[in-house]
SEVEX-369077 format. One record per residue: residue in one letter; residue number from 1; x, y, z of N, C-alpha, C, O in turn. Coordinates in Angstrom, 2 decimals, decimal comma. Example, Ala and Ser with C-alpha at 12.3 -4.5 7.8 and 13.67 -1.06 7.14 Angstrom:
// SEVEX-369077
+------+------+---------+---------+---------+---------+---------+---------+---------+---------+---------+---------+---------+---------+
: resn : resi :     npx :     npy :     npz :    capx :    capy :    capz :     cpx :     cpy :     cpz :     opx :     opy :     opz :
+------+------+---------+---------+---------+---------+---------+---------+---------+---------+---------+---------+---------+---------+
:    A :    1 :   13,19 :   -5,69 :    7,80 :   12,30 :   -4,50 :    7,80 :   13,20 :   -3,30 :    7,80 :   14,24 :   -3,32 :    8,46 :
:    S :    2 :   12,85 :   -2,25 :    7,08 :   13,67 :   -1,06 :    7,14 :   12,90 :    0,03 :    7,87 :   13,41 :    1,14 :    8,04 :
+------+------+---------+---------+---------+---------+---------+---------+---------+---------+---------+---------+---------+---------+
END
This chain:
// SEVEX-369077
+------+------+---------+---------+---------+---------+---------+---------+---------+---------+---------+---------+---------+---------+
: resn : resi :     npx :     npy :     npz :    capx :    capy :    capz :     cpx :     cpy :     cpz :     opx :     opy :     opz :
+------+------+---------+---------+---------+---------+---------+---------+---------+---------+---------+---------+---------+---------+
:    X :    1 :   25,13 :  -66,58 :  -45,62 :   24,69 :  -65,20 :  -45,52 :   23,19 :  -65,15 :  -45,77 :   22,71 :  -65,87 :  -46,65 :
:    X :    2 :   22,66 :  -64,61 :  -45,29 :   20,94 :  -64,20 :  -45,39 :   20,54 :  -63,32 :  -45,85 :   20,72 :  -62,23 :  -45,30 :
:    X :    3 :   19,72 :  -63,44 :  -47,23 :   19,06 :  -62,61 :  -48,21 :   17,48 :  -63,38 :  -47,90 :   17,32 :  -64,51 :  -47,44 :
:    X :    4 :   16,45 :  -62,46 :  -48,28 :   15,61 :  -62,88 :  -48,62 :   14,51 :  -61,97 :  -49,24 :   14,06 :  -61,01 :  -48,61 :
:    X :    5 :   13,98 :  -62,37 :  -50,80 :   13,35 :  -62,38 :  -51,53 :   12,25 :  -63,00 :  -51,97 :   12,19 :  -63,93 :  -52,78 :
:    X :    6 :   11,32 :  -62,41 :  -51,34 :    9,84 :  -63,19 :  -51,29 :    8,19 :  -62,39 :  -51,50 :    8,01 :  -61,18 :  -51,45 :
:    X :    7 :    7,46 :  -63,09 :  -51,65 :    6,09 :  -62,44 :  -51,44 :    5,59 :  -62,90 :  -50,35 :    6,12 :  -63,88 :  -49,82 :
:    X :    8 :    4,39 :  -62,25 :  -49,73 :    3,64 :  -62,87 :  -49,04 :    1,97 :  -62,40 :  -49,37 :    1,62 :  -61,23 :  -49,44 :
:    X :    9 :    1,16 :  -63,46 :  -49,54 :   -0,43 :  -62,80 :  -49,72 :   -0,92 :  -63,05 :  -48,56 :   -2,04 :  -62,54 :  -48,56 :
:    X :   10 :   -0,69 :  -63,65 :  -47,40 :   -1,70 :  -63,19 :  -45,97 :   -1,13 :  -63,25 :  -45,11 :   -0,03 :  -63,80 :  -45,09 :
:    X :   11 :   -1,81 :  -62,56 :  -43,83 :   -1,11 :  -62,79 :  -42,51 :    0,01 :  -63,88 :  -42,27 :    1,20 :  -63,85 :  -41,95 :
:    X :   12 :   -0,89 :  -64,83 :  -42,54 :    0,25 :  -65,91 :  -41,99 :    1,52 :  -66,04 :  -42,71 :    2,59 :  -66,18 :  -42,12 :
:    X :   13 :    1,40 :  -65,97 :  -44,27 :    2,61 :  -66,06 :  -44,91 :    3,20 :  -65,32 :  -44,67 :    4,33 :  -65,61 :  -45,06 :
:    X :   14 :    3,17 :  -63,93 :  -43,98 :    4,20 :  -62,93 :  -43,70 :    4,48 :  -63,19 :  -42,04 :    5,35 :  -62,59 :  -41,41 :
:    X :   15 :    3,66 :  -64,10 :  -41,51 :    3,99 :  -64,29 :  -40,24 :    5,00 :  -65,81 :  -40,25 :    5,80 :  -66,08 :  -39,36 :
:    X :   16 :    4,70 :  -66,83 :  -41,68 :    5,71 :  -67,60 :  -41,85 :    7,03 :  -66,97 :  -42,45 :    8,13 :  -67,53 :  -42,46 :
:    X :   17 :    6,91 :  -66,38 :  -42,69 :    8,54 :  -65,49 :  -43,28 :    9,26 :  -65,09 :  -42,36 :   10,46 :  -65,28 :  -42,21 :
:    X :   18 :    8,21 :  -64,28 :  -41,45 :    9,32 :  -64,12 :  -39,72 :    9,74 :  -65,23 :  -39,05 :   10,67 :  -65,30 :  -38,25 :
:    X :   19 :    9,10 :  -66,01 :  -39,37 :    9,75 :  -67,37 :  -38,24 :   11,08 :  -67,39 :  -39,43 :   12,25 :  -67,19 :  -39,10 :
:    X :   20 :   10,66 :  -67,66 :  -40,75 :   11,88 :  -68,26 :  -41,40 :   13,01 :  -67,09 :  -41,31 :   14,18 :  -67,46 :  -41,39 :
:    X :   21 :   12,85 :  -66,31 :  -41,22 :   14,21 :  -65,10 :  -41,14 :   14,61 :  -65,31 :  -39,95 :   15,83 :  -65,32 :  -39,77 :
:    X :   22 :   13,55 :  -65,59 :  -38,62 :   14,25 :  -65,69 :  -37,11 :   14,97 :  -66,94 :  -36,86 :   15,69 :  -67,07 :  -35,87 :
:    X :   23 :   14,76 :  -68,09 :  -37,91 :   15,45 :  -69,07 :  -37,47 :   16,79 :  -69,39 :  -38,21 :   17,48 :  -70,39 :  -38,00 :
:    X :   24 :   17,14 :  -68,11 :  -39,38 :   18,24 :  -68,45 :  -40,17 :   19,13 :  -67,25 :  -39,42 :   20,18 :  -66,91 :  -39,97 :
:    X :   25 :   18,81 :  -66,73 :  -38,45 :   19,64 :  -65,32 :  -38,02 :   21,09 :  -65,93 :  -36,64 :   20,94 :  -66,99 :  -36,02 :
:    X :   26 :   21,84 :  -65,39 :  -36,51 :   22,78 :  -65,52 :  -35,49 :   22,70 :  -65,71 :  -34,25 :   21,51 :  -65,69 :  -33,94 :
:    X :   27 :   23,30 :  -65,88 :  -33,45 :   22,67 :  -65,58 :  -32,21 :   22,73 :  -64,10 :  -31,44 :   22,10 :  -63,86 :  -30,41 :
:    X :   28 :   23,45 :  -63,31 :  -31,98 :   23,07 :  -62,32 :  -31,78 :   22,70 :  -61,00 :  -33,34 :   23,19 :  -61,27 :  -34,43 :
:    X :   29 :   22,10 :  -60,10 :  -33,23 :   21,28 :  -59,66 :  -34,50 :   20,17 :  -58,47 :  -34,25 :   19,27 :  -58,42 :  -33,41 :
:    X :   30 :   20,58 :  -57,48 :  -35,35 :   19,97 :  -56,30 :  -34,94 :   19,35 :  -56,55 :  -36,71 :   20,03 :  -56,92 :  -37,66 :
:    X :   31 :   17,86 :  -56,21 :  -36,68 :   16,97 :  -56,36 :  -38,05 :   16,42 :  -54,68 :  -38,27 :   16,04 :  -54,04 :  -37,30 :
:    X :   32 :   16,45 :  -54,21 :  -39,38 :   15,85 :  -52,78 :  -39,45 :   14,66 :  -53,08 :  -40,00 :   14,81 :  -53,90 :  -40,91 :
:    X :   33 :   13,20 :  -52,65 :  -39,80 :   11,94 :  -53,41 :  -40,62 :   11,90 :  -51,93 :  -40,94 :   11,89 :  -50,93 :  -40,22 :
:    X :   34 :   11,86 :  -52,12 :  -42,49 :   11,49 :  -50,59 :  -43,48 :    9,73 :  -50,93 :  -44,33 :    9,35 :  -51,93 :  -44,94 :
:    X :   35 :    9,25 :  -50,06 :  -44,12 :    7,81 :  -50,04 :  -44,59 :    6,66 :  -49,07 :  -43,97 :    6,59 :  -48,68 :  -42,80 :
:    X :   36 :    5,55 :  -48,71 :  -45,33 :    5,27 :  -47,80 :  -44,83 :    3,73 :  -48,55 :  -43,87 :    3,23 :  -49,66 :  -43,73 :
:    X :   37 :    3,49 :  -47,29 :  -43,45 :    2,22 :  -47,65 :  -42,17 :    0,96 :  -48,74 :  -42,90 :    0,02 :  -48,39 :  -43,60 :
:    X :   38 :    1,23 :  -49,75 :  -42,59 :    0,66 :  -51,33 :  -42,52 :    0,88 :  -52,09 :  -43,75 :    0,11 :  -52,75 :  -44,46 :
:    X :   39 :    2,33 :  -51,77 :  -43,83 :    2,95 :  -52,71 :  -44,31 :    2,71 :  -54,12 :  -44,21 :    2,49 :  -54,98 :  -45,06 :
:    X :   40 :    2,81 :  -54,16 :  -42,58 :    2,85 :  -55,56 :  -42,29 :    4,48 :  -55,65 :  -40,97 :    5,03 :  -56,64 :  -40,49 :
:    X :   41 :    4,71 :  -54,39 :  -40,83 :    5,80 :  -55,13 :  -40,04 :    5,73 :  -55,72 :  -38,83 :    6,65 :  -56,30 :  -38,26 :
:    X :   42 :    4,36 :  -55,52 :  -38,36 :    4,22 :  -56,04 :  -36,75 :    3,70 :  -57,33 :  -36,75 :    3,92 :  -58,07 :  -35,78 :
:    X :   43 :    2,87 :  -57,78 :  -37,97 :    2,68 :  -59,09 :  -38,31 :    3,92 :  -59,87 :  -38,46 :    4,03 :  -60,96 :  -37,89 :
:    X :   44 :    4,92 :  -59,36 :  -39,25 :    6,41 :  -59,91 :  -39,23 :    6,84 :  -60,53 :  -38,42 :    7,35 :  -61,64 :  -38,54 :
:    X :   45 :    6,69 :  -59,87 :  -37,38 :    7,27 :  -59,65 :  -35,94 :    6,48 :  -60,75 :  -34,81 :    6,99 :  -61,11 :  -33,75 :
:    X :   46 :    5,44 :  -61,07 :  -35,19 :    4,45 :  -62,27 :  -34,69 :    5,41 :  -63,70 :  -34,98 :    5,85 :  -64,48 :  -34,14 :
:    X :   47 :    5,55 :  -63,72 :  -36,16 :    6,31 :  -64,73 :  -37,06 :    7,71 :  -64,77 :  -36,13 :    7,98 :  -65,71 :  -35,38 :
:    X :   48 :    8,76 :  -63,30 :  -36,38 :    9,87 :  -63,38 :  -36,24 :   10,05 :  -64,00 :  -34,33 :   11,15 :  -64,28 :  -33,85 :
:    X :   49 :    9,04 :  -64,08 :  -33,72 :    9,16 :  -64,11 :  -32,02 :    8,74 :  -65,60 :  -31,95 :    9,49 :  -66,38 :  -31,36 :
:    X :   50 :    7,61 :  -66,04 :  -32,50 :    7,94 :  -67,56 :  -32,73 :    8,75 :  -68,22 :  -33,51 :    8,72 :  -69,45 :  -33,53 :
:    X :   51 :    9,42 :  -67,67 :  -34,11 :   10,63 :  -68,07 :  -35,09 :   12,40 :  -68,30 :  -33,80 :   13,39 :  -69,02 :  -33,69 :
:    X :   52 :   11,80 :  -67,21 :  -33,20 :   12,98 :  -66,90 :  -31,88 :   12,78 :  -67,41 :  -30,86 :   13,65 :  -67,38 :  -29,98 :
:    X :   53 :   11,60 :  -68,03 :  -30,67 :   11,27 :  -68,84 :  -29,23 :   11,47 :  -67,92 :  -28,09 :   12,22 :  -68,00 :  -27,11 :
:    X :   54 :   10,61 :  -67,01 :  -28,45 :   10,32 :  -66,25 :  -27,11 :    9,03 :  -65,76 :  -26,99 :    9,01 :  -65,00 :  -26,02 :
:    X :   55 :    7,86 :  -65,85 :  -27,55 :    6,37 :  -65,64 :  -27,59 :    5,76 :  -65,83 :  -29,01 :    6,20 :  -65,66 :  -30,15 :
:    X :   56 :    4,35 :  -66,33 :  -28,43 :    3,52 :  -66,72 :  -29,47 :    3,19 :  -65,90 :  -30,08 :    3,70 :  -64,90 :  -29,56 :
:    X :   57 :    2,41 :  -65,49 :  -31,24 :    2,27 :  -64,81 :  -32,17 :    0,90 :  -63,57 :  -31,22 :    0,81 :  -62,36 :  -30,99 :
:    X :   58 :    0,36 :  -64,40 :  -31,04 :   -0,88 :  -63,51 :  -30,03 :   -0,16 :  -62,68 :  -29,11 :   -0,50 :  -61,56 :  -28,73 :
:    X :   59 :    0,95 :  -63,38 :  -28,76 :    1,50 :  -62,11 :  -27,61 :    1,83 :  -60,91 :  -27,82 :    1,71 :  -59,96 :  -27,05 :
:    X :   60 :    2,51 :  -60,95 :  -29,55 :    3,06 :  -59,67 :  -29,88 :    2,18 :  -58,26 :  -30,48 :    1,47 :  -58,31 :  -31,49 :
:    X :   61 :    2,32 :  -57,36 :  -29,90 :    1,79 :  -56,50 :  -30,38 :    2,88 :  -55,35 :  -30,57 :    4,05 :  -55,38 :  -30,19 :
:    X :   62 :    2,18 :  -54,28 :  -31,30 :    3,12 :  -52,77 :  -31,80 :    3,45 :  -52,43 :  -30,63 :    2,70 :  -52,35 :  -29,66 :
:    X :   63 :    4,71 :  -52,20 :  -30,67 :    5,27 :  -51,07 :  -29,57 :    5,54 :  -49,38 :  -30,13 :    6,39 :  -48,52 :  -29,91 :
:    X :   64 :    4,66 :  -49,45 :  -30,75 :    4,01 :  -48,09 :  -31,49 :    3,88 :  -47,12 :  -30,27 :    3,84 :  -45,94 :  -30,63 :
:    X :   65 :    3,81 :  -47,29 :  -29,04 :    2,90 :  -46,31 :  -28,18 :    3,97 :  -46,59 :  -26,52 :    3,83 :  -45,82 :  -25,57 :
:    X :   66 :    4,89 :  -47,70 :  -26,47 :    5,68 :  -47,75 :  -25,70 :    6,68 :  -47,59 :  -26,28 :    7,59 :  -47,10 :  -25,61 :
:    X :   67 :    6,90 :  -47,81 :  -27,27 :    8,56 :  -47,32 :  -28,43 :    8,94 :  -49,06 :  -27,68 :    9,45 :  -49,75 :  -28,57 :
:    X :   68 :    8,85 :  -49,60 :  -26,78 :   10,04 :  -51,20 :  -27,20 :    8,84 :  -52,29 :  -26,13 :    8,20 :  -52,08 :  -25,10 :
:    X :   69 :    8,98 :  -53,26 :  -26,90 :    7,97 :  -54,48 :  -26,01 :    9,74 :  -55,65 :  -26,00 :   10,26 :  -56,04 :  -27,04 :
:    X :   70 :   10,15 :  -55,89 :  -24,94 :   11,02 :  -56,91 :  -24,80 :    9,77 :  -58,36 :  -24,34 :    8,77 :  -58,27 :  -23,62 :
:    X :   71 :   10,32 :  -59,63 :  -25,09 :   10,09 :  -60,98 :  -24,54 :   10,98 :  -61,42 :  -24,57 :   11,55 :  -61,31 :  -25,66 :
:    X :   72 :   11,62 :  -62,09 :  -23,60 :   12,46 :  -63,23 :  -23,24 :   11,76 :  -64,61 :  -22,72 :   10,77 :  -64,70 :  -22,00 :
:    X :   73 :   12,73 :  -65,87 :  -23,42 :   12,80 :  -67,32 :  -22,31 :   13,36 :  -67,54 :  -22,76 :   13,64 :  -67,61 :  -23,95 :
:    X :   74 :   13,96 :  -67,86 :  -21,34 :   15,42 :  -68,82 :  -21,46 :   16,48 :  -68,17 :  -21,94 :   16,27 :  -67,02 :  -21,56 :
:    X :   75 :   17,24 :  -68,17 :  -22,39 :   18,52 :  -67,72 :  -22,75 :   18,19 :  -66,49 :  -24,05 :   18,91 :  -65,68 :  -24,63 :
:    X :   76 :   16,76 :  -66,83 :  -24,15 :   16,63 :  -65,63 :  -25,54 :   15,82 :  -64,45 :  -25,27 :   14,96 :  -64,34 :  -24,40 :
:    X :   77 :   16,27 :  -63,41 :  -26,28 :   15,82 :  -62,21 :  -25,64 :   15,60 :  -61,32 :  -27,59 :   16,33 :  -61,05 :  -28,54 :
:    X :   78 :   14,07 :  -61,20 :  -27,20 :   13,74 :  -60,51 :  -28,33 :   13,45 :  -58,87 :  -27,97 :   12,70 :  -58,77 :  -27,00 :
:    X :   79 :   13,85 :  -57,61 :  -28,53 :   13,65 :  -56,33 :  -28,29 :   13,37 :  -56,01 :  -29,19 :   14,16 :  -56,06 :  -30,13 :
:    X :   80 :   12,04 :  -55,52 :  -29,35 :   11,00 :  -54,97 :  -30,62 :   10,75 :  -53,25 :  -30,06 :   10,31 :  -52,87 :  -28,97 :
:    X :   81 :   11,14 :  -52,56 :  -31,06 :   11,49 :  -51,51 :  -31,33 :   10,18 :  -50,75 :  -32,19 :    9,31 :  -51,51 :  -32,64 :
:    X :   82 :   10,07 :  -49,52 :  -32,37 :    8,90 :  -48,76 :  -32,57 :    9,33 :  -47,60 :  -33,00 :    8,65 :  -46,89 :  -32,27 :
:    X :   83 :   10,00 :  -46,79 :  -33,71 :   10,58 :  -45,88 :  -34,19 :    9,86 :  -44,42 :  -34,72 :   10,35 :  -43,34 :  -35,03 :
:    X :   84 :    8,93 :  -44,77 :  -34,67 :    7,49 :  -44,07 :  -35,35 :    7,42 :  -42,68 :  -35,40 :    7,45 :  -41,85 :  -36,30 :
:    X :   85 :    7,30 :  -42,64 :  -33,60 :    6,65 :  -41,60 :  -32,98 :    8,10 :  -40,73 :  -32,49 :    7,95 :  -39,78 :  -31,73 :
:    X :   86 :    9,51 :  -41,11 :  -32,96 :   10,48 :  -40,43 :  -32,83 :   10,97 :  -39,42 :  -33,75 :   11,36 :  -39,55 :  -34,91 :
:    X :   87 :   10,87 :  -38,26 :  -32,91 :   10,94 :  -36,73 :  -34,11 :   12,16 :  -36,24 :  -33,39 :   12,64 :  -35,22 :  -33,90 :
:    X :   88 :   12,93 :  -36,81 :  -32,06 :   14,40 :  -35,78 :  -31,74 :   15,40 :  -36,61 :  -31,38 :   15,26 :  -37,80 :  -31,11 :
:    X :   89 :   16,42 :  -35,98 :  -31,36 :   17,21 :  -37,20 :  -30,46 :   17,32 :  -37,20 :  -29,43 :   18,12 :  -37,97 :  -28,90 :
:    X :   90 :   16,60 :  -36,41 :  -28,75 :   16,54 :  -36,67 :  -27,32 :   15,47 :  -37,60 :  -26,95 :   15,61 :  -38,40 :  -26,03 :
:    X :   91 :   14,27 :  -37,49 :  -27,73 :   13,60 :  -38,42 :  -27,40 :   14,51 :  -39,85 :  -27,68 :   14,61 :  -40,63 :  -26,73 :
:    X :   92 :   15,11 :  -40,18 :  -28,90 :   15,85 :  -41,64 :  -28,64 :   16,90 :  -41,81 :  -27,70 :   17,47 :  -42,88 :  -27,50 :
:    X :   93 :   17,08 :  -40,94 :  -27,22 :   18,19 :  -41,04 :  -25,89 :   17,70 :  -41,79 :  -24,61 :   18,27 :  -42,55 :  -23,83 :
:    X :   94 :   16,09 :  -41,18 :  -24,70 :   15,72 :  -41,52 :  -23,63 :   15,18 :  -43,68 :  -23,86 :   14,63 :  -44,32 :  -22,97 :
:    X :   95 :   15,51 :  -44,17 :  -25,00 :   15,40 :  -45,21 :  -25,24 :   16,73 :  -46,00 :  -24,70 :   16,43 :  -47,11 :  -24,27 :
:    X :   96 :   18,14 :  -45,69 :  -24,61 :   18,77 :  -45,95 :  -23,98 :   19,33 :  -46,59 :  -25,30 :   19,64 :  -47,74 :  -24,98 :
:    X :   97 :   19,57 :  -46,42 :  -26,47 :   19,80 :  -47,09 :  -27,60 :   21,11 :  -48,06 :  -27,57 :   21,18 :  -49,11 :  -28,22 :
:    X :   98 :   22,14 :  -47,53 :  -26,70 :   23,65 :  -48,35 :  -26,44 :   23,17 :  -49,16 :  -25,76 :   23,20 :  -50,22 :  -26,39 :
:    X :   99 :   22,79 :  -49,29 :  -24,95 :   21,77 :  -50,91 :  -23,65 :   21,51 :  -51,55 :  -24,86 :   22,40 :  -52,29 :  -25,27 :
:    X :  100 :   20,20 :  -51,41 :  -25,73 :   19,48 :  -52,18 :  -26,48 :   20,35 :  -52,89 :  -27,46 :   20,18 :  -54,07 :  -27,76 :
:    X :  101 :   21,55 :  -51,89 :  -28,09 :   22,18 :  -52,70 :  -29,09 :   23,48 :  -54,16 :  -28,61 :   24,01 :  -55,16 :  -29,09 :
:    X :  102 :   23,41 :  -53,10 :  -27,06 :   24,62 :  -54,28 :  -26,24 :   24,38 :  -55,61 :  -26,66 :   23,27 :  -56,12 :  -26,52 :
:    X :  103 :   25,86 :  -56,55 :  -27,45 :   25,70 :  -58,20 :  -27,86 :   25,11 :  -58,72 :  -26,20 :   25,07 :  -57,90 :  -25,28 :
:    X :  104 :   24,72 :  -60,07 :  -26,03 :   24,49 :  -60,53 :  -25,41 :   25,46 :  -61,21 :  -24,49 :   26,68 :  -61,15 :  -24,59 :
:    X :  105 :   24,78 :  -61,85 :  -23,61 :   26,15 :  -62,85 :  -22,41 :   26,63 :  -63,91 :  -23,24 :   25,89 :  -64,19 :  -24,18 :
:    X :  106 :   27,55 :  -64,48 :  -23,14 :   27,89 :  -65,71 :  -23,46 :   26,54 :  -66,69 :  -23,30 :   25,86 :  -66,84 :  -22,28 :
:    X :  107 :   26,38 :  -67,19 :  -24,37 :   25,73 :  -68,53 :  -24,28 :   24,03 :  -68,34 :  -24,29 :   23,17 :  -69,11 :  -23,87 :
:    X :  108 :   23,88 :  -66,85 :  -25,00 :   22,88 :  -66,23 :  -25,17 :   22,31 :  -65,50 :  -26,23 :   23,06 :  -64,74 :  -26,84 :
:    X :  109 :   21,08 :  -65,58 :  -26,58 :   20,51 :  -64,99 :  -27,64 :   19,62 :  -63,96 :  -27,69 :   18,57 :  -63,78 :  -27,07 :
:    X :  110 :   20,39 :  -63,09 :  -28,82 :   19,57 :  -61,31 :  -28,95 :   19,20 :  -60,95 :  -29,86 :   20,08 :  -60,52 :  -30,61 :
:    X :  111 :   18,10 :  -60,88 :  -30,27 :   17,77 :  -59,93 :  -31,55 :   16,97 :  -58,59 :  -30,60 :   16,35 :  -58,32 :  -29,57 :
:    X :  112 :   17,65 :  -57,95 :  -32,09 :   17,42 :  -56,15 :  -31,64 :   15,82 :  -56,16 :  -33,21 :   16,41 :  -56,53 :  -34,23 :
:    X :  113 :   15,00 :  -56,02 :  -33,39 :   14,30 :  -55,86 :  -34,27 :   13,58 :  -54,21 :  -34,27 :   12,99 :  -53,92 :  -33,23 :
:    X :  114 :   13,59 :  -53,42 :  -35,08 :   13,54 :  -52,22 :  -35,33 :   12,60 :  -51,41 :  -36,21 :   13,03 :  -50,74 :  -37,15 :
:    X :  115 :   11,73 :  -51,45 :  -36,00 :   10,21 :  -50,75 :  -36,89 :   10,80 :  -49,35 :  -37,00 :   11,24 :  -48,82 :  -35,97 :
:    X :  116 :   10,87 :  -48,59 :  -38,39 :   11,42 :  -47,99 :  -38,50 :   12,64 :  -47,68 :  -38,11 :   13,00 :  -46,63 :  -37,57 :
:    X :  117 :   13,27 :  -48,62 :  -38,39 :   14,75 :  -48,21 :  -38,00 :   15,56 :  -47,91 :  -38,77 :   16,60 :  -48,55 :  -38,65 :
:    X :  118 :   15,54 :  -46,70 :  -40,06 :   15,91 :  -46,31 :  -40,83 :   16,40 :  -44,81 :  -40,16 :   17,35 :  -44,11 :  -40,52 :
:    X :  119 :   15,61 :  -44,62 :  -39,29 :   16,23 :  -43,58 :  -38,40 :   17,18 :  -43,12 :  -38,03 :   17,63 :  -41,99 :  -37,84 :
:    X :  120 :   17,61 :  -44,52 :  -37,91 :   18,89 :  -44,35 :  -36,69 :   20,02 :  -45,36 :  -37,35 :   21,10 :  -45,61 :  -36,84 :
:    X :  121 :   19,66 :  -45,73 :  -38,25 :   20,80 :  -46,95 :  -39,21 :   22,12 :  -46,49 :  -39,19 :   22,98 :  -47,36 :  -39,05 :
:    X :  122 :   22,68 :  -44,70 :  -39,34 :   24,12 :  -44,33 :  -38,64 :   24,69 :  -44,90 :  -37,23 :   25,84 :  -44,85 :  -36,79 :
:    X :  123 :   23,69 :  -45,39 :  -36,75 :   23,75 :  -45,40 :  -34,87 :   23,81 :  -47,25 :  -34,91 :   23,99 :  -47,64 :  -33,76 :
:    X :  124 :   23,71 :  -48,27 :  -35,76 :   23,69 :  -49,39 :  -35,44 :   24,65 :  -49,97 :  -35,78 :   25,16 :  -49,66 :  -36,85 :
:    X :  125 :   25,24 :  -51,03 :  -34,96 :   26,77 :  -51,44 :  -35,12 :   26,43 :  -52,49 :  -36,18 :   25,30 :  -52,97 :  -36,19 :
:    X :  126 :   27,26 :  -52,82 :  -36,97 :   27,06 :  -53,66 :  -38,37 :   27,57 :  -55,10 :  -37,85 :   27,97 :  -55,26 :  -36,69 :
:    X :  127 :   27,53 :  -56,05 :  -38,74 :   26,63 :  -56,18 :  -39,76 :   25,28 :  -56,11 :  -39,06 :   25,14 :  -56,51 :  -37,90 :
:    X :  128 :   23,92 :  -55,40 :  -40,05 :   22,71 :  -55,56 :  -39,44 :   22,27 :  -56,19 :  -40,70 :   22,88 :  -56,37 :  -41,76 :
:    X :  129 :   20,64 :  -56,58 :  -40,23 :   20,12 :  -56,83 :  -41,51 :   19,07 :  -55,61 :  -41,39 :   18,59 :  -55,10 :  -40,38 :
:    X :  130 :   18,84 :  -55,26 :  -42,98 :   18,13 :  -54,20 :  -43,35 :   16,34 :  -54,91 :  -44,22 :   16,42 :  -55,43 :  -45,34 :
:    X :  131 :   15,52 :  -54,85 :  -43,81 :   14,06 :  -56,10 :  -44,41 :   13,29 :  -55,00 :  -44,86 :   13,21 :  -54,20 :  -43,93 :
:    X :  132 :   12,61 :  -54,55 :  -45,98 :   11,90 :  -54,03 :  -46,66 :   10,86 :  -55,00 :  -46,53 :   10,92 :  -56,21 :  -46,75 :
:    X :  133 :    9,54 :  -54,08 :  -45,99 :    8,22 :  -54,62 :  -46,97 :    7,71 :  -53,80 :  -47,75 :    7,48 :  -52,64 :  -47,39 :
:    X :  134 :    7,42 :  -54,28 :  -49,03 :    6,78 :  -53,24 :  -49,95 :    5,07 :  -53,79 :  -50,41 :    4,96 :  -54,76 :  -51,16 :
:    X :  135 :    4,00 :  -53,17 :  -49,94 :    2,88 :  -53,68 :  -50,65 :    2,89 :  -53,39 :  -52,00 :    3,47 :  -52,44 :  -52,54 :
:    X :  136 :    1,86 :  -54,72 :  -52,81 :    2,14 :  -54,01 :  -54,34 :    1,10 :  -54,49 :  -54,69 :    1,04 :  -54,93 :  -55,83 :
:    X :  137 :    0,12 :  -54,54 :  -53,95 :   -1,59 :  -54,79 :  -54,27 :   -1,99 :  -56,10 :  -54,07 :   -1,43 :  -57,17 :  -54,30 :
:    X :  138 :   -3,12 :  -55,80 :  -53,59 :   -4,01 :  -57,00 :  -53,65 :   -3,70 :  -57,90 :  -52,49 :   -3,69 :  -59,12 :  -52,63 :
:    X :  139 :   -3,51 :  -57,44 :  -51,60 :   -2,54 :  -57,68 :  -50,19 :   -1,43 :  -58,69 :  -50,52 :   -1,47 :  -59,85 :  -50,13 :
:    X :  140 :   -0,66 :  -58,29 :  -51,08 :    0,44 :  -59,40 :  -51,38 :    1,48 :  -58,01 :  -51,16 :    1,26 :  -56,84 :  -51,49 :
:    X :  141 :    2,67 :  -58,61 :  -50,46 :    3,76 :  -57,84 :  -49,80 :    4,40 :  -58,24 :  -50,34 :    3,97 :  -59,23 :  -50,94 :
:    X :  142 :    5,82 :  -57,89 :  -50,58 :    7,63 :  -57,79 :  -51,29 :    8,27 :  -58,10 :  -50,33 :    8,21 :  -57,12 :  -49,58 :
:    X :  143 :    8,83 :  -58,84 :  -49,88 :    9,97 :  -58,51 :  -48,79 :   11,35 :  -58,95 :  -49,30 :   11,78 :  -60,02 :  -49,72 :
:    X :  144 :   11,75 :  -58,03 :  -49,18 :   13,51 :  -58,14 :  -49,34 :   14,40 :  -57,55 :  -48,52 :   14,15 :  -56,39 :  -48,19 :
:    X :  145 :   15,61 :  -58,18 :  -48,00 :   16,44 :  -58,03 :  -46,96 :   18,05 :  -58,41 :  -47,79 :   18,36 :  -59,11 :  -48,75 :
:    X :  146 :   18,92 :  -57,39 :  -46,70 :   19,94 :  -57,54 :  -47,39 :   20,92 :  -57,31 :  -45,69 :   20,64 :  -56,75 :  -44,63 :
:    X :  147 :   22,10 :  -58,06 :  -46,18 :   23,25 :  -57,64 :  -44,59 :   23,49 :  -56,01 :  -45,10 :   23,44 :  -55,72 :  -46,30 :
:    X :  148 :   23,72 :  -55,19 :  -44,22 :   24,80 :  -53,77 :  -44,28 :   25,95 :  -54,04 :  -43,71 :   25,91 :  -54,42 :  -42,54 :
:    X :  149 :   26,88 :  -53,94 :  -44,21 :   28,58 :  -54,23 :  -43,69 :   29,38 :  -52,73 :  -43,26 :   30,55 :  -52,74 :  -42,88 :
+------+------+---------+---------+---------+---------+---------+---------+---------+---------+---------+---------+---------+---------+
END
């Protein structure tokens, strides 16, 4: 089962924590990233996509302003999520939220990853994992994650 309890003091260590959470996860997997505005979750998310073997860390950016950036290769498929700028539910409708959470094909790999996805945590089929970052000065971050059943 996957917990994790850690610090991180720079970019990279919070961009090595995403690889290490993306490479202990299932093959298929929906992540909720809780934190407030620059936390660090999109740095996470650099980590968590080379952790998933589907783009380099440079590739990833916020989907703050498109609400979802998908990368795929090969059999894997990362969907980075942006929750931000969502104030109705119609606006998340128009995200297509049942598509995004759909498991994958046979013989294939999905993570659903979710910037603010505290939103909509009634709406995600379990088990998910739930990842807190908490800053607590001096740029050193908290991160703790737990399964929801």
């Amino acid at each position: 089962m996957l917990t994790l309890d850690a610090t991180a003091d720079s970019a990279e260590a919070l961009e090595e924590q995403g690889r290490l959470l993306a490479r202990a996860l299932p093959p298929f997997a929906v992540v909720v990233l809780i934190g407030e505005l620059g936390a660090g979750k999109t740095t996470l998310m650099k980590g968590v996509a080379e952790g998933w073997e589907v783009a380099s860390a440079d590739e990833v950016t916020s989907p703050t302003y498109t609400l979802i950036h998908e990368y795929q290769r090969g059999g894997r498929r990362l969907l980075h999520l942006d929750l931000y700028r969502i104030e109705t539910g119609a606006q998340l409708e128009t995200l297509g939220l049942d598509d995004v959470l759909r498991p994958p094909e046979s013989g294939e790999r999905k993570l659903v990853a979710i910037e603010w996805g505290e939103r909509v945590e009634d709406q995600l089929p379990r088990p998910y994992v739930r990842l807190e970052i908490t800053p607590t000065g001096g740029g050193i971050r908290h991160l703790r994650s737990s399964w929801v059943r």
